[in-house]
C-alpha positions as CSV (number, residue, x, y, z in Angstrom):
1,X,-25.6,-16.3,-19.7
2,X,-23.9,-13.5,-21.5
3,X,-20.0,-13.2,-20.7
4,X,-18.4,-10.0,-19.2
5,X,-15.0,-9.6,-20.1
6,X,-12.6,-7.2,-18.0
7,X,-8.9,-5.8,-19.0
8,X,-6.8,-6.0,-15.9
9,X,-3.9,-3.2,-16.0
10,X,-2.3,-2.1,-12.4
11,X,1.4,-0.9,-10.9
12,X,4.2,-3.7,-11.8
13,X,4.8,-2.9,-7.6
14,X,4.5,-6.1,-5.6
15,X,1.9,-3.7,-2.7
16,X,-0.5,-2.6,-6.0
17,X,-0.4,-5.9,-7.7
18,X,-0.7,-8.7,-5.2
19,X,-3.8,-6.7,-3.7
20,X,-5.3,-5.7,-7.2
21,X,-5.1,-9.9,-7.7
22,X,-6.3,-10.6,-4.6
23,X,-9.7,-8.3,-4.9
24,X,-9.8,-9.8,-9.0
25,X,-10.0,-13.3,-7.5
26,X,-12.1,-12.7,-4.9
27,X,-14.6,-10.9,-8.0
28,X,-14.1,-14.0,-10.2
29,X,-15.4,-16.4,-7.0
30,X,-18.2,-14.5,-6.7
31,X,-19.5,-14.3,-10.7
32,X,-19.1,-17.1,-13.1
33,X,-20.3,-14.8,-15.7
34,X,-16.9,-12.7,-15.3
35,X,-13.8,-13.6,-17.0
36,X,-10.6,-11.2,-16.4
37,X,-7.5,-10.8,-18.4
38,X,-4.5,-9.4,-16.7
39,X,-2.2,-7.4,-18.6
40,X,1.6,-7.6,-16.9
41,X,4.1,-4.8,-16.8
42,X,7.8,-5.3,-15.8
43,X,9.6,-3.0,-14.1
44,X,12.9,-2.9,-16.2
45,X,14.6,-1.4,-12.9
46,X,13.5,-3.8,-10.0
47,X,14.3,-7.4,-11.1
48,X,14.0,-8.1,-7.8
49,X,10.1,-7.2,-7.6
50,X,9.9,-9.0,-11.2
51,X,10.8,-11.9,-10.1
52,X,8.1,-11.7,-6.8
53,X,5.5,-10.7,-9.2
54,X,6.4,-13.9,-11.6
55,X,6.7,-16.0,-8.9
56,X,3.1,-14.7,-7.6
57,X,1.6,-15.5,-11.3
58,X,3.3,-18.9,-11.3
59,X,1.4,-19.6,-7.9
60,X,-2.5,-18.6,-9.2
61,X,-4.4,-20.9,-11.0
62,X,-7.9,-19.5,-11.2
63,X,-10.9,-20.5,-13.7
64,X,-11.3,-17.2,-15.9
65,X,-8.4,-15.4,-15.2
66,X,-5.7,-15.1,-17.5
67,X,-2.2,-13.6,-18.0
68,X,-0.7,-11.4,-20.8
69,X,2.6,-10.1,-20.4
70,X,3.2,-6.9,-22.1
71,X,6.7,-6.3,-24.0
72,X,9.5,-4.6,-21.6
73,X,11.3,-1.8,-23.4
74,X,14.3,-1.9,-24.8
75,X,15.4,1.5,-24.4
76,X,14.8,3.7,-21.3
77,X,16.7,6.6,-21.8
78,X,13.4,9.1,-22.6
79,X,12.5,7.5,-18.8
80,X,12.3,9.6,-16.0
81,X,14.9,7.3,-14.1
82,X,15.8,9.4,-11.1
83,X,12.6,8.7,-9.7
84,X,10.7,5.5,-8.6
85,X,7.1,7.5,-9.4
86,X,7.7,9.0,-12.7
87,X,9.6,6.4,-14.3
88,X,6.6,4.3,-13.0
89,X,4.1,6.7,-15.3
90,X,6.5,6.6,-18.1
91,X,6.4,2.8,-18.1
92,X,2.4,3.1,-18.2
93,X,2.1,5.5,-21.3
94,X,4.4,3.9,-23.3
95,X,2.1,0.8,-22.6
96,X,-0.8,2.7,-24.1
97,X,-0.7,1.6,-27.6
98,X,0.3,-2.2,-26.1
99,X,-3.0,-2.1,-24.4
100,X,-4.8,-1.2,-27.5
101,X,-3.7,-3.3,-29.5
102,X,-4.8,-6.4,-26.9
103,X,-8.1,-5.0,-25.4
104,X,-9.7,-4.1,-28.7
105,X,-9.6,-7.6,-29.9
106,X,-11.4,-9.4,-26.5
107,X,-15.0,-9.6,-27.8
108,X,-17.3,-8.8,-25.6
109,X,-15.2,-6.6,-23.7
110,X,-17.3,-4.6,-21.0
111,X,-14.6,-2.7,-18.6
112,X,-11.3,-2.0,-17.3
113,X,-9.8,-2.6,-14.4
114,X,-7.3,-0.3,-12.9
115,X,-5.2,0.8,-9.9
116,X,-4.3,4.3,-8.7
117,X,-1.4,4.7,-10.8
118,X,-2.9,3.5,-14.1
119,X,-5.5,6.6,-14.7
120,X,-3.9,6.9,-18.4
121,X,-5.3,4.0,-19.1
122,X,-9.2,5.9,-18.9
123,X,-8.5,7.3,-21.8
124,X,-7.5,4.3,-23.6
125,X,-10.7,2.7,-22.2
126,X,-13.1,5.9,-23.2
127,X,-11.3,4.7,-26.6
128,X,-12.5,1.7,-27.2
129,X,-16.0,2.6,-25.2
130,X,-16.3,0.8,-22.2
131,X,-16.3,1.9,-18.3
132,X,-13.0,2.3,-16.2
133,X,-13.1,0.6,-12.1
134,X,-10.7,2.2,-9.9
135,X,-9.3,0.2,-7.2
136,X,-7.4,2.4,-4.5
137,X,-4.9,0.6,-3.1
138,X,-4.5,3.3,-0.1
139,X,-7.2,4.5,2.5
140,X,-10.5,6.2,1.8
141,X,-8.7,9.2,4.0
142,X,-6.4,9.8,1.6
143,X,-8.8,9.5,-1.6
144,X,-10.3,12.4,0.2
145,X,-7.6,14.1,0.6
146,X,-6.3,14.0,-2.6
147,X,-10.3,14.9,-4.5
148,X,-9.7,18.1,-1.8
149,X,-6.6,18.9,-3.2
150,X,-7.8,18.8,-6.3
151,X,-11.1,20.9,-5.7
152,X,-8.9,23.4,-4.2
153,X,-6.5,23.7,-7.6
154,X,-9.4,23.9,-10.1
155,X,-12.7,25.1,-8.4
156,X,-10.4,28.0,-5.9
157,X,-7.8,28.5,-7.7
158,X,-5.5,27.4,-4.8
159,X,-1.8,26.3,-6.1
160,X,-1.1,23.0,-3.2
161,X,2.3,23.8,-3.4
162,X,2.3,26.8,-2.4
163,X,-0.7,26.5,0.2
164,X,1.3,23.6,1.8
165,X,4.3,25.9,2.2
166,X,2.2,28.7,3.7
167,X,-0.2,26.7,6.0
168,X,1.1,25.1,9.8
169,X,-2.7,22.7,9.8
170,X,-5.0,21.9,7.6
171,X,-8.7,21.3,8.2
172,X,-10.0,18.1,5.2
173,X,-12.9,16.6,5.2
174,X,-12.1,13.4,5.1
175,X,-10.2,13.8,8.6
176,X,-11.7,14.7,12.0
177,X,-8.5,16.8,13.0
178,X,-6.7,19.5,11.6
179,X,-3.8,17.6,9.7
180,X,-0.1,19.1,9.8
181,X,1.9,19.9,7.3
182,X,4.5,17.8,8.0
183,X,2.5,14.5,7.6
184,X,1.1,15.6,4.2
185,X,2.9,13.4,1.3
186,X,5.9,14.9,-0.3
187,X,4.1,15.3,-3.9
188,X,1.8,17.6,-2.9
189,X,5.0,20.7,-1.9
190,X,6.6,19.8,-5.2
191,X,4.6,21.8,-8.1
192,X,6.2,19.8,-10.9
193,X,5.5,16.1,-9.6
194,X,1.9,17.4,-8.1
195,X,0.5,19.2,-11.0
196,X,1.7,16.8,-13.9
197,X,1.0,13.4,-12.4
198,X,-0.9,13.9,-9.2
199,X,-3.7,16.6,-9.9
200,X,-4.2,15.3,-13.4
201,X,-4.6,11.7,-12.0
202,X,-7.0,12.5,-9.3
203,X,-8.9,14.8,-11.9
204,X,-9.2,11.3,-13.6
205,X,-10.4,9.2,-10.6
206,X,-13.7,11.6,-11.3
207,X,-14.2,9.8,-14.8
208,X,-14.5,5.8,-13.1
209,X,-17.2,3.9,-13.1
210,X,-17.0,3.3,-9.9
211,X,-13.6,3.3,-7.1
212,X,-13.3,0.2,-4.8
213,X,-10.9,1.2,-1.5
214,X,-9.4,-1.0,0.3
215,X,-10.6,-0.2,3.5
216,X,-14.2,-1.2,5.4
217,X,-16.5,1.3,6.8
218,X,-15.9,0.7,10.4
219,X,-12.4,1.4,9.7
220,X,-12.9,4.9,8.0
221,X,-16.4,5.4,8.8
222,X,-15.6,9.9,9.0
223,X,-13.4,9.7,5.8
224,X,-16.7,7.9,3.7
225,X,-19.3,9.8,5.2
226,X,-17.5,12.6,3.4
227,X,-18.0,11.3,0.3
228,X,-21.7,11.5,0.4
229,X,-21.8,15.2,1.5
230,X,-22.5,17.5,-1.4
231,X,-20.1,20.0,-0.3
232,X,-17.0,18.6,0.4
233,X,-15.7,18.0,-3.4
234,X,-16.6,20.5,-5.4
235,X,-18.8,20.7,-8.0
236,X,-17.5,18.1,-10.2
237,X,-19.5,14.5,-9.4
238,X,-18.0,11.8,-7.3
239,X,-18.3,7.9,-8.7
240,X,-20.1,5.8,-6.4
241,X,-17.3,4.8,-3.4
242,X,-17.5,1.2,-2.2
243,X,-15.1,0.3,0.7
244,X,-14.6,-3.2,0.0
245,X,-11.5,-4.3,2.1
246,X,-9.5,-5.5,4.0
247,X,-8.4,-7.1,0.5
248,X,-5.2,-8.8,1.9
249,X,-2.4,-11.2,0.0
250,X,-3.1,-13.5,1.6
251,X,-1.4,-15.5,-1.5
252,X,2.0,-14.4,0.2
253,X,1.6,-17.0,2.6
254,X,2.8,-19.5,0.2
255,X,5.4,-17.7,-1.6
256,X,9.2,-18.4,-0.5
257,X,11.7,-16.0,-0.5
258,X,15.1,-16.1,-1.7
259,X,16.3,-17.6,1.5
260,X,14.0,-20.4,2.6
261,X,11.6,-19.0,5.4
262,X,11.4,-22.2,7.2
263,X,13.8,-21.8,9.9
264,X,12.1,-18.4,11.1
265,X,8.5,-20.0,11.1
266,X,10.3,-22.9,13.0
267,X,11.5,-20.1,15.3
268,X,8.8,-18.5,16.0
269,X,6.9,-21.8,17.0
270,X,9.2,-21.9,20.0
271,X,8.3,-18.4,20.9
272,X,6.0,-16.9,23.8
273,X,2.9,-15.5,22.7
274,X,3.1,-12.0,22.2
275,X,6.8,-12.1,22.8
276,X,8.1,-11.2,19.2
277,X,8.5,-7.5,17.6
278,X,8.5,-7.6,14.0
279,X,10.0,-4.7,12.3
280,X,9.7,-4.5,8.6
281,X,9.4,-1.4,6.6
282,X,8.1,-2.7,3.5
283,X,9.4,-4.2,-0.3
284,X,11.2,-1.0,-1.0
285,X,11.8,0.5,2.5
286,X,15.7,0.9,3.5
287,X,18.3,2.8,5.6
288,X,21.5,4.3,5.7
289,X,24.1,3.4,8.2
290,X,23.5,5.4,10.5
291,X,19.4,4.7,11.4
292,X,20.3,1.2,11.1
293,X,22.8,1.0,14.1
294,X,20.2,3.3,16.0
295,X,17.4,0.9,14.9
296,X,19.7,-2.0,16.1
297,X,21.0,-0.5,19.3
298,X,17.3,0.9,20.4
299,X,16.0,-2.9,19.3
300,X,19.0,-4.4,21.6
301,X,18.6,-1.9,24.6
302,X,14.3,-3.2,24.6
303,X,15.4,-6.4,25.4
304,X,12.5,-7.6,23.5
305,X,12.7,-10.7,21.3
306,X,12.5,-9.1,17.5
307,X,12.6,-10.1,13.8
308,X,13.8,-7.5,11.4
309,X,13.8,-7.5,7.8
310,X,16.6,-5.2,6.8
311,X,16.6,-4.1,2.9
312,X,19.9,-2.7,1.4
313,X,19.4,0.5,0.2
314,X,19.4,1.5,-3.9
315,X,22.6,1.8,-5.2
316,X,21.3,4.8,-7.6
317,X,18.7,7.4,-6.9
318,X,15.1,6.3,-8.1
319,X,16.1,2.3,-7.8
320,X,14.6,0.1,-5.8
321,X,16.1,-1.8,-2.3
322,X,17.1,-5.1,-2.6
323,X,18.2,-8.0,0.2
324,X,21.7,-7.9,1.5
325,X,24.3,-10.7,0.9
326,X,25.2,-10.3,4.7
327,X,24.1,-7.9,7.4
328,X,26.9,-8.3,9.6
329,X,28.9,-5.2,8.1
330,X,25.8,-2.9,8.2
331,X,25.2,-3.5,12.4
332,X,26.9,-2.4,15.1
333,X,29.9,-4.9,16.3
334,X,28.9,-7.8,17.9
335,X,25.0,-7.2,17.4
336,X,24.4,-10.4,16.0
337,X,26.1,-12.3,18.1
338,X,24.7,-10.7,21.5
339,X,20.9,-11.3,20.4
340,X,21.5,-14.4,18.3
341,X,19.4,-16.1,21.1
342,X,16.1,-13.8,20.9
343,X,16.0,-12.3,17.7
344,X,16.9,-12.7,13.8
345,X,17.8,-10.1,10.9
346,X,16.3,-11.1,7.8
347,X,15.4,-10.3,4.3
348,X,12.4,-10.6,2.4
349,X,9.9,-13.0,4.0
350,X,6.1,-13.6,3.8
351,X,4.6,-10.6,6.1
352,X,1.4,-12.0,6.6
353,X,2.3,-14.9,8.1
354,X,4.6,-13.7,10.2
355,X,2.1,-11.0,11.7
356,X,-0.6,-14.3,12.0
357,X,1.9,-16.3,13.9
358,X,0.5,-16.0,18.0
359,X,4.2,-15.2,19.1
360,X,4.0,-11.8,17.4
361,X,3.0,-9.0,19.8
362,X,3.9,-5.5,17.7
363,X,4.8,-4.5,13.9
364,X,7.1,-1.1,13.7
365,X,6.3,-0.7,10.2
366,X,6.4,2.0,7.7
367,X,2.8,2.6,7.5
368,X,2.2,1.1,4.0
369,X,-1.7,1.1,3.7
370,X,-1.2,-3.0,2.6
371,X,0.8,-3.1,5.9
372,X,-1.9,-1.4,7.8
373,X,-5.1,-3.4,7.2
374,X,-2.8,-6.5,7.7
375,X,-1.7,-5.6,11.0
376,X,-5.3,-4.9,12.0
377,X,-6.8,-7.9,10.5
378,X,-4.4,-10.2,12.5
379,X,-4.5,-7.9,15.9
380,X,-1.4,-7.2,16.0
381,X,-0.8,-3.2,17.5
382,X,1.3,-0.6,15.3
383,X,4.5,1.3,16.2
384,X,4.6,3.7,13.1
385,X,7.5,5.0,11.4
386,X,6.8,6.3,7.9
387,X,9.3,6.8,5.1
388,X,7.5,7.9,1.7
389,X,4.1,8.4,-0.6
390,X,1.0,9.3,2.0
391,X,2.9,6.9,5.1
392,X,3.1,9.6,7.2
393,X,-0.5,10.8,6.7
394,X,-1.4,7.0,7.6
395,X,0.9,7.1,10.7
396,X,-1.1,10.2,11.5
397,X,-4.4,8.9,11.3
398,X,-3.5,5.7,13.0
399,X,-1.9,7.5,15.9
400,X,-4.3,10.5,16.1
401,X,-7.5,9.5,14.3
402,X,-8.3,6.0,14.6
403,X,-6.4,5.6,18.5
404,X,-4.5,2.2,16.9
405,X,-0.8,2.8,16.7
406,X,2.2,4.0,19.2
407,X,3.7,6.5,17.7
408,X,7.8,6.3,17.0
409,X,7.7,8.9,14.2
410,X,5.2,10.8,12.3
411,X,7.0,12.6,10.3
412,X,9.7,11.0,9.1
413,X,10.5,11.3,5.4
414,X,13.5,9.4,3.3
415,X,12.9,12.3,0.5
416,X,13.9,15.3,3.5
417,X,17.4,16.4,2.4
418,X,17.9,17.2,6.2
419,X,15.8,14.2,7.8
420,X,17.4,13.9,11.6
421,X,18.1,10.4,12.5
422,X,15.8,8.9,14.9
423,X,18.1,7.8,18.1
424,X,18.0,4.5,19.7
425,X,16.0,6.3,23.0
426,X,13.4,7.1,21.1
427,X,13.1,3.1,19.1
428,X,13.4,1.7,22.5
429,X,10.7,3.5,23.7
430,X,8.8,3.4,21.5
431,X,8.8,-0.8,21.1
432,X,9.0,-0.6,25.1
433,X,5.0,0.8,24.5
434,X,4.3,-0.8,21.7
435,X,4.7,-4.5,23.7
436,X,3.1,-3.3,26.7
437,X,0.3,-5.9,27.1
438,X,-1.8,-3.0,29.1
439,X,-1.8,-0.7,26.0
440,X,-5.0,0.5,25.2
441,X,-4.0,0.5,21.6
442,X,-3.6,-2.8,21.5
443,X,-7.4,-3.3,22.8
444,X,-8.4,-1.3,20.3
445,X,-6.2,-3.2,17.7
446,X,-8.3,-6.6,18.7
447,X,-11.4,-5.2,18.8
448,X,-11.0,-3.7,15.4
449,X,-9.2,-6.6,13.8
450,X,-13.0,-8.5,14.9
451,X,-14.7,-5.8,12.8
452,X,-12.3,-6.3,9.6
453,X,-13.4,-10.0,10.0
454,X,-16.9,-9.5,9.8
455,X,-17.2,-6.6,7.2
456,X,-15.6,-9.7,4.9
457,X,-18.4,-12.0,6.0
458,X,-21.4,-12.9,3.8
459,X,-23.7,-10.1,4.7
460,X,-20.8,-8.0,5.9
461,X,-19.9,-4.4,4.7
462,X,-17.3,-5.1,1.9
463,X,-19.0,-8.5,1.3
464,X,-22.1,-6.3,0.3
465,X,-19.8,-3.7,-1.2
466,X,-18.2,-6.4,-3.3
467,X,-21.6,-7.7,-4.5
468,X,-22.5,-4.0,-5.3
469,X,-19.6,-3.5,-7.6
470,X,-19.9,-6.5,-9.7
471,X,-23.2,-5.7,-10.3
472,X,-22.6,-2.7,-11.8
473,X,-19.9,-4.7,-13.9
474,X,-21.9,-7.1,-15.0
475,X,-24.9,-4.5,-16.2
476,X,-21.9,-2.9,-18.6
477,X,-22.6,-6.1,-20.1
């Protein structure tokens, strides 16, 4: 049996890389004829998410796939470093020639594998003369969205940053509603960050092979019936889409964070079912001062029992958040102290097994897509509070698409230069309905979390979408 050999090269972010893994792993189980090498970035300004990622590679041991780390650079001063995005593309071109270098000597060499952010390396794989695989890491809602965009700039003649500006709703195909404005991601209003990264990546997606999502078709079943009509993207052909999630990392489980998680696990053992509120707003989401003591004084006026992972915010523009030595100067007075007997403040810890754990009843969560399939996968309902990239066009499609989330905010944005604090009335609302064992959302949550289950399954949708794209793999050979 002939060998096909793949060159692995995603984001160096713990949400692109741990699922990019995950859905390599789960390829590698299914075909013995497929062998994968993994080509590691490091993000010179988040040794924290280093050090995850490491850990991460330290923890997988799989037949056939293999790790090559690529050099960090020494000098960073031609970076973009103001912003996490930019300096994230930066870090991939200069990693061109790296790539090169290593790909062109793996004999029988038959395709890349990429994520969303790493569309520079098509052109190093139309170099060396093999097929590019796209694996979205966000919702097949937004792919839309963003081939829209894109049809719109080149086919119309439309500039998005100026329609954006000029527009209250827009109507796109991928959505069943008119979408707002104020939920669309902050790239597409800002001409320079949209038109040289964003538009010339999506223009790229165009050139895979083929793009996995990680989504299932129950899930997004309006957004990929969109795909397949003729008019909806332009002229320009689509590559074949196959939803092939929920791809979860599920590897997280076993990693440890800085502080042992133990006690917490131990915690929530003693804890009613459904009883706990978990608020986390992802590896990089943070706060100021002043959301946090709303957050905390909303949380405390709820009465519910909570865990809360509070990240201390970058100490530069563009860095990344990182745990705090203490929380205690960061709440309000006495906080800790007053709910020491039915909640905890936290730092990193392993999501998923926190959302699996039967005491867990809600997630207020930034609306992450990794976030998102987690929380339906393990039934757990959605109070949505968005803070960058397409979060807030998630927390609109899970509030007024899809009927699965409560809504605390939909529009909040970290990058608004005027963003009004959310008050404690509204969190404690909010988590008040989010808990409410009567929600209909939260019916809708389980009955969906079923459907993520099966679509997994041998003879499920993914499973057979899965199967689908490792055969075209495999004929590249």
């Amino acid at each position: 049996m002939e060998k096909v050999e793949l060159v692995m090269t995603v984001s160096p972010l713990m949400g692109h890389f741990t699922q990019s893994l995950q859905m390599v792993k789960l390829m590698l189980e299914r075909n013995t004829q497929l062998s994968i090498t993994t080509l590691i970035m490091k993000l010179p300004t988040d040794p924290e998410g280093t050090t995850k990622i490491q850990s991460l590679i330290a923890s997988t041991n799989v037949e056939r796939l293999h790790f090559h780390h690529l050099p960090t650079p020494q000098d960073i001063s031609q970076f973009n470093t103001t912003h996490r995005g930019p300096f994230l593309y930066d870090l991939i071109d200069y990693h061109k020639p790296h790539v090169i270098e290593i790909a062109s000597k793996i004999k029988g060499l038959s395709g890349f594998f990429i994520d969303l952010t790493n569309t520079a390396m098509i052109d190093v794989a139309d170099e060396l003369g093999v097929p590019t695989y796209l694996f979205y890491t966000s919702g097949a809602a937004f792919l839309g969205l963003m081939f829209h965009f894109q049809t719109l700039e080149d086919e119309q003649n439309l500039e998005i940053s100026e329609l954006v500006k000029a527009e209250k709703d827009l109507v796109i195909p991928s959505f069943a509603n008119a979408v707002p404005i104020s939920v669309l991601p902050t790239i597409t209003s800002n001409k320079e960050f949209w038109s040289t990264i964003f538009l010339k990546g999506t223009r790229a997606y165009r050139r895979a092979k083929g793009i996995m999502v990680n989504t299932f078709s129950d899930l997004e079943s309006y957004a990929l019936h969109s795909f397949s009509l003729d008019s909806s993207y332009g002229k320009s052909r689509l590559p074949p889409i196959y939803p092939v999630g929920p791809i979860l990392n599920r590897s997280l489980i076993q990693i440890q964070s800085a502080k042992d998680p133990s006690e917490m696990m131990n915690w929530l053992d003693c804890q009613p079912e459904n009883s706990v509120v978990f608020l986390c707003f992802g590896s990089i989401g943070s706060f100021d001062v002043d959301q946090v003591q709303e957050i905390a004084n909303g949380l405390e006026r709820s009465g519910w029992r909570f865990i809360w992972v509070l990240r201390q915010p970058p100490a530069k523009k563009g860095g990344f958040a990182s745990d705090y030595e203490s929380h205690k100067l960061i709440l309000p007075v006495g906080f800790l102290d007053r709910t020491a007997s039915i909640g905890k403040v936290v730092g990193w810890v392993p999501q998923l097994a926190v959302l699996s754990h039967a005491a867990v009843g809600g997630f207020v969560s930034h609306c992450g897509w990794n976030s998102t399939l987690e929380s339906i996968f393990c039934g757990v309902p959605i109070g949505t509070w968005p803070l960058h990239a397409e979060q807030q066009l998630n927390a609109f499609q899970l509030v007024k698409e899809l009927k699965m989330a409560v809504e605390i905010s939909l529009d909040y944005n970290e990058a608004k230069e005027n963003q009004a604090v959310v008050r404690a009335e509204q969190v404690e609302k909010g988590i008040r309905e989010l808990m409410d064992s009567e929600n209909e959302v939260r019916k809708r949550v389980l009955e969906f979390s079923e459907k993520s289950r099966l679509a997994m399954k041998e003879g499920g949708s993914s499973y057979l979408a899965v199967e689908s794209i490792i055969q075209s793999v495999c004929s590249e050979s």
